[in-house]
C-alpha positions as CSV (number, residue, x, y, z in Angstrom):
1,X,5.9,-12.5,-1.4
2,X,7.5,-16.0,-1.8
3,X,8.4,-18.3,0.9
4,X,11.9,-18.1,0.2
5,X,12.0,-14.3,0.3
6,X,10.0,-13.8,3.5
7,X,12.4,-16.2,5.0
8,X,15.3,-14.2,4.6
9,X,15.6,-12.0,8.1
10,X,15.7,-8.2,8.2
11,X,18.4,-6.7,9.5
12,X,16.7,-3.5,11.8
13,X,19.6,-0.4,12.7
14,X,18.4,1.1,16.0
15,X,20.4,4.8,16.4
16,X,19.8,5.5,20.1
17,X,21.9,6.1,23.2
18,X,19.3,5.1,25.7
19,X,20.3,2.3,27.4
20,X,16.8,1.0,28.6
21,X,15.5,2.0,25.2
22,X,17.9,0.4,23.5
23,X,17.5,-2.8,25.7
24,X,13.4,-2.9,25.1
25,X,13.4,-2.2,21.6
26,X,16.0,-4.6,20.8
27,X,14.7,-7.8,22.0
28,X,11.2,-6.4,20.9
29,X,12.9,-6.7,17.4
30,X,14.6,-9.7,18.4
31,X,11.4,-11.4,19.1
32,X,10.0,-10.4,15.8
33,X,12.2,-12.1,13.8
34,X,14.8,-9.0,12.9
35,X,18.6,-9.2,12.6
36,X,18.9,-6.1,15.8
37,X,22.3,-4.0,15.4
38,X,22.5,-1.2,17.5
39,X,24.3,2.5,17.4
40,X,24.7,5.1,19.7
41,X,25.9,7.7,17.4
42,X,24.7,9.1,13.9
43,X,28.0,9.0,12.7
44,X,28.3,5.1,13.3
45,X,24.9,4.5,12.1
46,X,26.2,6.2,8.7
47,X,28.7,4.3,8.8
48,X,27.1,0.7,9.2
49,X,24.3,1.7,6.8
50,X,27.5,2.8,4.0
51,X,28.0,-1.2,5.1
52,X,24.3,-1.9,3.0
53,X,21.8,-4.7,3.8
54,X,19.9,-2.6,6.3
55,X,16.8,-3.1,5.9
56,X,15.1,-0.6,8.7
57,X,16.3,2.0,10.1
58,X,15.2,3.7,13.2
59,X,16.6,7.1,14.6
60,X,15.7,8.9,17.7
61,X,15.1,13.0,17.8
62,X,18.9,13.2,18.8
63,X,21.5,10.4,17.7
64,X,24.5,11.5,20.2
65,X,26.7,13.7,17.7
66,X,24.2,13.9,14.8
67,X,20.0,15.1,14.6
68,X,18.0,11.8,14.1
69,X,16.4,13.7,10.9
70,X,20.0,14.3,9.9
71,X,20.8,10.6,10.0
72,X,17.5,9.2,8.3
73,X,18.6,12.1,5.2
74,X,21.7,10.2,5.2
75,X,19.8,6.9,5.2
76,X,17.6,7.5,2.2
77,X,21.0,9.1,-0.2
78,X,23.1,5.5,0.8
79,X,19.9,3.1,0.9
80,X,16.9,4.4,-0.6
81,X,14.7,1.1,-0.4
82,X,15.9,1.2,3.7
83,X,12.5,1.9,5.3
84,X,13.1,5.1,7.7
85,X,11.6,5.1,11.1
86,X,11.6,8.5,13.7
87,X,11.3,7.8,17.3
88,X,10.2,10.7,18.5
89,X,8.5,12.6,21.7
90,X,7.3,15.7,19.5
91,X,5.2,14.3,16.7
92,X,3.5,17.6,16.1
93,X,7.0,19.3,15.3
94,X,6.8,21.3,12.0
95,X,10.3,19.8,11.0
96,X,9.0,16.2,11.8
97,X,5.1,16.6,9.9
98,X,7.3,17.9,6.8
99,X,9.6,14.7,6.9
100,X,6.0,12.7,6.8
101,X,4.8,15.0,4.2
102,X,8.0,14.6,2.0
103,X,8.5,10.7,2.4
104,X,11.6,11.1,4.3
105,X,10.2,9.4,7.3
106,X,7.8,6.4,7.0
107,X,6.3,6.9,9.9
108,X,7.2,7.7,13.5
109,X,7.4,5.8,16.5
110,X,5.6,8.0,19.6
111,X,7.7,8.1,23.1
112,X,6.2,6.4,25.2
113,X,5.2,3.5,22.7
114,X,2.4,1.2,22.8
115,X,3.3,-2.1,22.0
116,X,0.8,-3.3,19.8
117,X,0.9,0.0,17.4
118,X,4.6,-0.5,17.6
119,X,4.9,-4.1,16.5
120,X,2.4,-3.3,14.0
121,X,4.8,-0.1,13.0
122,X,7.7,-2.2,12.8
123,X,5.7,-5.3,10.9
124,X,4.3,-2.9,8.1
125,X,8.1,-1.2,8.0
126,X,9.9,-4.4,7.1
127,X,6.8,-5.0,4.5
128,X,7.5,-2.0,3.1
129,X,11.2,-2.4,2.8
130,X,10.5,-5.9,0.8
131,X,8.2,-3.8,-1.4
132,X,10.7,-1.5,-2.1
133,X,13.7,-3.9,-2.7
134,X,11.2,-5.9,-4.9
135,X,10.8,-2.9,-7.1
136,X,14.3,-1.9,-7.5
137,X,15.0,-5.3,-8.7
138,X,12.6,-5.3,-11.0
139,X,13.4,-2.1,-12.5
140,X,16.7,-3.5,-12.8
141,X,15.7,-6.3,-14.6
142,X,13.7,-4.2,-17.2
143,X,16.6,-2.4,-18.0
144,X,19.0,-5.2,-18.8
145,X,16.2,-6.6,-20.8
146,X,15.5,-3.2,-22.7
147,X,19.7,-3.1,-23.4
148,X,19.3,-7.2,-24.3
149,X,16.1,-6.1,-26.8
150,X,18.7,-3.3,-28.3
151,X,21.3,-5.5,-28.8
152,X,19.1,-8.4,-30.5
153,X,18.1,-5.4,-32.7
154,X,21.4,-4.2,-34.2
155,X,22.8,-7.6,-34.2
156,X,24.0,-8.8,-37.5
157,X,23.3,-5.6,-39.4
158,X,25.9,-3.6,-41.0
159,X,25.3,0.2,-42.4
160,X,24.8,-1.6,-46.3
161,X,22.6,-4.6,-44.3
162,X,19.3,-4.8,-44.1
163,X,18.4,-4.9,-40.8
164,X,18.5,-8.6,-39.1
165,X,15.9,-10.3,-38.5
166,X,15.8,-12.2,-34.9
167,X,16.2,-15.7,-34.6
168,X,14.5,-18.2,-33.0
169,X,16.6,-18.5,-29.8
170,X,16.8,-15.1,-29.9
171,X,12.8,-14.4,-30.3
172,X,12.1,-17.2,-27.7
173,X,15.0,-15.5,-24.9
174,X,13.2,-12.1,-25.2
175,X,9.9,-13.9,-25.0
176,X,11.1,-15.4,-21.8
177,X,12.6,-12.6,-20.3
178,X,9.7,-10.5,-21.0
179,X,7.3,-13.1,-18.7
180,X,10.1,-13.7,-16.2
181,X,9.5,-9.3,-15.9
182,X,5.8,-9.4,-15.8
183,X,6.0,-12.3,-13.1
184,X,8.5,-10.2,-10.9
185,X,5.4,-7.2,-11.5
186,X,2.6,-9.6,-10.2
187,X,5.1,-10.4,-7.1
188,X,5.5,-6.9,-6.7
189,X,1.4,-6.3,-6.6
190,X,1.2,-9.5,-3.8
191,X,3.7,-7.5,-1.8
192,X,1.9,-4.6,-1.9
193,X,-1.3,-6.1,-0.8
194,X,-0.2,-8.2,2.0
195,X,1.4,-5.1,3.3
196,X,-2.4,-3.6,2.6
197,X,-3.6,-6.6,4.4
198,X,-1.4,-6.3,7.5
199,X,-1.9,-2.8,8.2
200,X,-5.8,-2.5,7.7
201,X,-7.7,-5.3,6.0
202,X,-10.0,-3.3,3.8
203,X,-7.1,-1.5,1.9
204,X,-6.6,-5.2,0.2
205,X,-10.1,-5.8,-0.2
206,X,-10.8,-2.6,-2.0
207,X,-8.0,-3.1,-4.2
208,X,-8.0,-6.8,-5.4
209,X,-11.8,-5.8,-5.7
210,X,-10.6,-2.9,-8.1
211,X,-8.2,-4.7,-10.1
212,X,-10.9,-7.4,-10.9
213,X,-13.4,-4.5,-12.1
214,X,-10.8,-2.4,-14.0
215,X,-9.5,-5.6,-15.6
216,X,-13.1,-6.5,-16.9
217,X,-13.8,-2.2,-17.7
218,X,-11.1,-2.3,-20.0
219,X,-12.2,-5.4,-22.0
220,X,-15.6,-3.9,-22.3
221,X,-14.3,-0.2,-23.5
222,X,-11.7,-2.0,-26.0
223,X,-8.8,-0.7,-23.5
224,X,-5.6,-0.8,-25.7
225,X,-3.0,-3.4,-23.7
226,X,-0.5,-0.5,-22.5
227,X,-3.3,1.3,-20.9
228,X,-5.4,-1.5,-19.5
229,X,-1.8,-2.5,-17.9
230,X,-1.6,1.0,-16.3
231,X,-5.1,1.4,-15.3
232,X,-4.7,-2.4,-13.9
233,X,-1.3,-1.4,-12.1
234,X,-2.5,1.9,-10.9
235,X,-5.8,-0.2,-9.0
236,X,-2.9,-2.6,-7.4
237,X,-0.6,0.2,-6.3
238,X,-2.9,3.6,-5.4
239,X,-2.8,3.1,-1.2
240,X,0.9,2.4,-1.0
241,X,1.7,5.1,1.4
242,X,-1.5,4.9,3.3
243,X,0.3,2.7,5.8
244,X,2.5,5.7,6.4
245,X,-0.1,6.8,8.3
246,X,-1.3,6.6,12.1
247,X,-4.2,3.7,11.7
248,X,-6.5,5.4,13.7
249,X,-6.9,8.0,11.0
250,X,-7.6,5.6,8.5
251,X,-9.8,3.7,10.4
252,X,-12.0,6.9,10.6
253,X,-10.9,7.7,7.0
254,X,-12.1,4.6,5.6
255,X,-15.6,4.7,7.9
256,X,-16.3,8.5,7.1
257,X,-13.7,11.0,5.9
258,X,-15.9,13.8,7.7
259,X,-14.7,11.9,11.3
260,X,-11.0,13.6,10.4
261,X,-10.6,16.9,11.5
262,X,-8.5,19.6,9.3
263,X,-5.1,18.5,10.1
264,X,-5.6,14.7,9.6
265,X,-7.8,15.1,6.3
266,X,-4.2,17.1,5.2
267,X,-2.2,14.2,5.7
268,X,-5.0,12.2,4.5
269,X,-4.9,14.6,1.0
270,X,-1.2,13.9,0.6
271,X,-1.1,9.8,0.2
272,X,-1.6,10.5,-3.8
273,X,1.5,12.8,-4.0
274,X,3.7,10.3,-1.9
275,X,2.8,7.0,-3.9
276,X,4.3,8.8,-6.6
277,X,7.1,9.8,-4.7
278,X,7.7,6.0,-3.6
279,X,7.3,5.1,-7.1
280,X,8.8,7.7,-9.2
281,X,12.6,5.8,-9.1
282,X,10.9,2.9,-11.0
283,X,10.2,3.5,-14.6
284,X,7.7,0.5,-15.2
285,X,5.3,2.6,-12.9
286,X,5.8,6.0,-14.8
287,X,2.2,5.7,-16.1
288,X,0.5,4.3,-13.4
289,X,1.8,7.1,-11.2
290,X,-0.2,9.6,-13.3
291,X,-3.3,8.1,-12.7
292,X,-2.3,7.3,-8.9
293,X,-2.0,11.0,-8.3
294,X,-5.7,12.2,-9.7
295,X,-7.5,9.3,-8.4
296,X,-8.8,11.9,-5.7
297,X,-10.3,14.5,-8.3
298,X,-13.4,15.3,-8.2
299,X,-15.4,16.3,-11.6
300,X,-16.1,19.4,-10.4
301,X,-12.1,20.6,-9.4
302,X,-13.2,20.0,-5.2
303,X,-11.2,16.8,-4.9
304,X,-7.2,16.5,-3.9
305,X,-4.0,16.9,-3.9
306,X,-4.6,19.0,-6.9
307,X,-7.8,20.4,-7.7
308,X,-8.1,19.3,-11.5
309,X,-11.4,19.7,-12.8
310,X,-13.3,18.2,-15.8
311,X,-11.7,16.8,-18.4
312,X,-8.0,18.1,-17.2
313,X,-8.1,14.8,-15.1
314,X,-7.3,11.6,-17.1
315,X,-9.6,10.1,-18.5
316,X,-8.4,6.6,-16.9
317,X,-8.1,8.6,-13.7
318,X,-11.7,8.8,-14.0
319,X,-12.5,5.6,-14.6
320,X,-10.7,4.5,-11.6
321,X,-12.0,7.2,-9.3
322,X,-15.5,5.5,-10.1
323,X,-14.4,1.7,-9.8
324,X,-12.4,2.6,-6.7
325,X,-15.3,4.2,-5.1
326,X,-17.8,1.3,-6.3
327,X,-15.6,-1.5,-5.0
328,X,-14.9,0.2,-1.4
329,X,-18.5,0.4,-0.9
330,X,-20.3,-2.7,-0.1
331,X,-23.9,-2.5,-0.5
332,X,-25.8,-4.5,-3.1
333,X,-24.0,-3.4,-6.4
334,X,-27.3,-1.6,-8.3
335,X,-27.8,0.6,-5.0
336,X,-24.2,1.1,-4.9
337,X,-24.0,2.2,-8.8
338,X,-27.4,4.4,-7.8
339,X,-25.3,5.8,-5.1
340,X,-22.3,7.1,-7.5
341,X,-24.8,8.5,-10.3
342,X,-26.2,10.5,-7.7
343,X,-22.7,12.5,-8.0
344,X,-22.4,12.4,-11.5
345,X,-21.4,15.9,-12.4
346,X,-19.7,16.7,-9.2
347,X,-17.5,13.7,-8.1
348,X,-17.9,11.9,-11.0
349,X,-17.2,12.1,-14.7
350,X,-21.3,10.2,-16.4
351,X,-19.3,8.9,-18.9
352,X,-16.8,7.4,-16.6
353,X,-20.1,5.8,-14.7
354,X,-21.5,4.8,-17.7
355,X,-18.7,2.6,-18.6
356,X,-17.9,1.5,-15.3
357,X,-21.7,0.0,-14.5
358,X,-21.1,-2.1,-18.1
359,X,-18.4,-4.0,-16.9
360,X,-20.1,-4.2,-12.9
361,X,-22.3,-7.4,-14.3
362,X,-19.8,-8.6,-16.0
363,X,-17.3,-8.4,-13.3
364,X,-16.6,-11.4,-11.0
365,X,-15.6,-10.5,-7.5
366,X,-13.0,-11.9,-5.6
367,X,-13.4,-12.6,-1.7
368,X,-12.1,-10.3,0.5
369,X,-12.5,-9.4,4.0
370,X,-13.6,-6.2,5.6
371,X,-13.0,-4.8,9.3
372,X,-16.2,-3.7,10.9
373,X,-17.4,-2.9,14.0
374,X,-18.8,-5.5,15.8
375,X,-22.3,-3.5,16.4
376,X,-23.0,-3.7,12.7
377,X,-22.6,-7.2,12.6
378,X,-25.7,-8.5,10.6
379,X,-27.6,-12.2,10.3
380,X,-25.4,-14.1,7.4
381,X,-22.2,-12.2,7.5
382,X,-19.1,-15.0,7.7
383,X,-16.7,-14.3,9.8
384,X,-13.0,-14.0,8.9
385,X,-11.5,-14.0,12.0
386,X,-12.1,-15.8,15.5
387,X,-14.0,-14.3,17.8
388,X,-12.9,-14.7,21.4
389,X,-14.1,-13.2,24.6
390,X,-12.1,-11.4,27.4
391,X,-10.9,-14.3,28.5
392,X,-9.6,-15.5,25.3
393,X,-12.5,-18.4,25.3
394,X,-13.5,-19.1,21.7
395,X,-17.0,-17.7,21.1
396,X,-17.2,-18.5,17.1
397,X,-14.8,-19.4,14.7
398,X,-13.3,-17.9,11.7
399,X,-15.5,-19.5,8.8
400,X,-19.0,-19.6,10.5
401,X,-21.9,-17.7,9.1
402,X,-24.5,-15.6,11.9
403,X,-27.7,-16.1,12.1
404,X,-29.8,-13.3,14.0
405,X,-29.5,-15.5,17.2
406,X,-26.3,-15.3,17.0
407,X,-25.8,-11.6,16.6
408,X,-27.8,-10.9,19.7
409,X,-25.5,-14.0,21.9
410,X,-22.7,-11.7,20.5
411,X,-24.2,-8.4,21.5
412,X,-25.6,-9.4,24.9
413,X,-22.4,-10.5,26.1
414,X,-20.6,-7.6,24.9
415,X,-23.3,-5.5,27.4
416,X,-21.7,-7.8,30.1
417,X,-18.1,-8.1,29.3
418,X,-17.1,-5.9,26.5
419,X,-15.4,-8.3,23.1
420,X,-12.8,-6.3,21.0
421,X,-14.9,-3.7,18.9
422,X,-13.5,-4.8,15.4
423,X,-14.4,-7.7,13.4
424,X,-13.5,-9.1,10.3
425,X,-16.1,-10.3,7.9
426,X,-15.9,-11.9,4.3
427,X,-17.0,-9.7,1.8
C-alpha cells in the first residue's frame, strides 16, 4: 500500500452500550491509530454508517434496539468494502459460525478479549478494509476505461463509414489508462500480501514464492497472456479470507492439517468458497476466482470445498495446486518435487507435475520469511526477527545467521527461562 494511502486514518464504528467496554475498546482503537466513533443503538449505527467513510465496523451480540447480526447485515447492503467485526460471548452459536461461513462477519471478537489477538484482529480488519476499497476502485476504473475503449471505437464512424481508425492521442490515452489499471492491480496484490504478512508470515511467503514459479510455469508451457495473468492473479490472491480465521488454527493448519480436528478442518475447507465471495463484486478477478475455488482438489475427487475429480478441475487449477504445494514446502527443491510425485495420481494431476518441475530450475526465488518454532531452529538459518529473552534483553539480532553453537546458547536458555516459542527465519 502507498505511504500516502496508509496514512489516511480509519474511521472504526463501535455499536455497544457497555459503558466500560465502550471506554477500553475505544482508546484501544485510539491508540492504534483509528478515527473511534461510538453508538449505543443499532439504529444509530445505521444511521452513521448511511453517513459512509466507515471503515470497520464492530457490533456486539445485542446493539440496544437492534441484534448485532442484524446491524452488521445492514453494514454490508450500505458499505460493502466496511470490514464487519462480532463481539461476541457465544462463538460457537449456529447463527454466528454461519455469518463466518457466509462472509457476513470477518471475524469475531471473543468476550473476554485478549489484547494481543485483539489488536491483531483489529490490525488485519483495517488491512482488509484497504484491500477491499482498493478493489472497488479499481473495478471502477476498469469500467470507465472499457466505456472510454467503446467510445474511441465508434468515434468518427457513421452507418456508410468505414469504421475509424484510432488516433494517436487516442491510441496513446488508452495505452496509458490501460498501465495506470494494471499498476492499481499490482497495488492491489501488495495489499493483499502485507495483510498475509501481518496476520501469519508464511501466508506471504508461500505466495510471492508462488507467483514467482507460476510466472516462470507459464513462459515454459507457452501460457497464452490472459491465462498466465489469471493463473498469476489467482497465486497473489488464493488465502485472502484465511485471515478470517482464528490464527491458532492456521498456525496448526499450516504445520499439519491432521492437528485440526473436524470442526476447524470445516472452516478450514471453506476459505476457497469465501475468496470468491470477497472477490466475486470485482470483474477483473472473474477468472482468477475459478481457479481460487479448486485450488484444494485433489486428483482423485478427496480434496475441498467441492470434490472435483480428474480432469473436471481446471487444468490451471492444477497447475497451481502443484506450485502452491511446492512453494509452501521448504526442503531442498528435488526432495520437495520427489515429495509431490509421490502423490501423483491422487493429489496431483503427473502432467501438472511434469510441467511444474520444468519451470522449478528455471524459477528464481524471492526471499521470504517463515515462522517456526524455535526448537527446529537449525545451524545457518538467518533470522528475521530479533530474538529477545524474558526480560526483553537482545539475545541475537534480526539479520544474523546460527551456527550450531548458537542453536544450543538458544536452546539451553530456553530450559532455564522459557524465549517466545515462534521465530521467524529467512527462507
Amino acid at each position: 500500500m502507498a505511504a500516502k494511502e496508509k496514512d489516511i486514518q480509519v474511521r472504526a464504528l463501535l455499536v455497544e452500550d457497555n459503558d466500560i467496554i465502550i471506554e477500553s475498546l475505544t482508546e484501544l482503537m485510539k491508540s492504534m491509530g483509528f478515527i473511534a466513533v461510538n453508538s449505543k443503538t443499532g439504529s444509530e449505527a445505521i444511521n452513521l454508517l448511511n453517513g459512509g467513510s466507515v471503515g470497520i465496523v464492530i457490533a456486539d451480540d445485542k446493539c440496544g434496539d437492534k441484534e448485532g447480526l442484524e446491524v452488521l447485515e445492514e453494514a454490508k447492503r450500505i458499505s460493502p468494502t466496511t470490514t464487519r467485526l462480532l463481539l461476541t460471548g457465544r462463538i460457537n452459536d449456529d447463527a454466528v459460525q454461519a455469518a463466518l461461513r457466509e462472509r457476513l462477519v470477518y471475524r469475531y471478537i471473543s468476550k473476554p478479549w485478549l489484547n494481543e489477538d485483539l489488536i491483531l484482529t483489529l490490525r488485519t480488519a483495517e488491512d482488509f478494509h484497504r484491500v477491499s476499497d482498493k478493489i472497488a476502485s479499481l473495478t471502477i476504473e476498469k469500467n470507465d476505461l472499457a466505456r472510454t475503449v467503446s467510445l474511441l471505437e465508434k468515434s468518427g464512424g457513421g452507418s456508410d463509414q468505414a469504421p475509424a481508425t484510432p488516433t494517436a492521442t487516442s491510441t496513446a490515452t488508452t495505452a496509458s489508462s490501460v498501465t495506470a489499471v494494471e499498476g492499481d492491480v499490482d497495488t492491489v496484490i501488495q495489499a493483499v500480501l502485507e495483510l498475509l504478512y501481518v496476520f501469519h508470515p508464511n501466508l506471504k511467503s508461500n505466495a510471492i514464492r508462488t507467483m514467482a514459479l507460476v510466472k516462470v510455469l507459464a513462459e515454459t508451457i507457452g501460457m497464452e497472456k490472459k491465462a498466465a495473468e489469471t493463473l498469476y492473479y489467482a497465486a497473489a490472491l488464493h488465502d485472502i479470507a484465511i485471515p478470517g480465521v482464528d490464527r491458532p488454527i492456521i498456525r496448526r493448519w499450516l504445520r499439519d492439517p491432521e492437528k485440526l480436528n473436524k470442526d476447524e478442518m470445516k472452516i478450514v475447507e471453506q476459505h476457497p468458497l469465501q475468496v470468491a465471495e470477497i472477490l466475486k463484486s470485482f470483474p477483473i478477478f472473474n477468472e482468477a476466482i475459478t481457479l481460487i475455488k479448486a485450488h484444494h482438489e485433489d486428483w482423485n475427487g478427496k480434496g475441498y470445498p467441492n470434490q472435483l475429480k480428474g480432469e473436471t478441475i481446471p487444468w490451471e487449477a492444477r497447475l497451481l495446486r502443484v506450485a502452491l504445494d511446492f512453494c509452501s514446502r521448504h526442503a531442498d527443491p528435488i526432495q520437495a518435487m520427489l515429495e509431490i510425485e509421490e502423490l501423483s495420481d491422487v493429489i496431483y494431476d503427473p502432467a501438472a507435475i511434469r510441467a511444474v518441475a520444468k519451470a522449478v530450475p528455471l524459477t528464481e526465488m524471492p526471499t521470504g520469511e517463515r515462522e517456526i518454532l524455535l526448537i527446529e531452529l537449525q545451524e545457518g538459518m538467518t533470522l528475521a526477527r530479533d530474538i529477545n529473552n524474558a526480560n526483553g534483553f537482545l539475545l541475537f539480532p534480526k539479520g544474523k545467521t546460527l551456527s550450531a553453537s548458537m542453536c544450543d546458547k538458544l536452546f539451553n536458555i530456553d530450559r532455564i527461562s522459557p524465549l517466545d516459542p515462534y521465530v521467524l527465519v529467512y527462507c
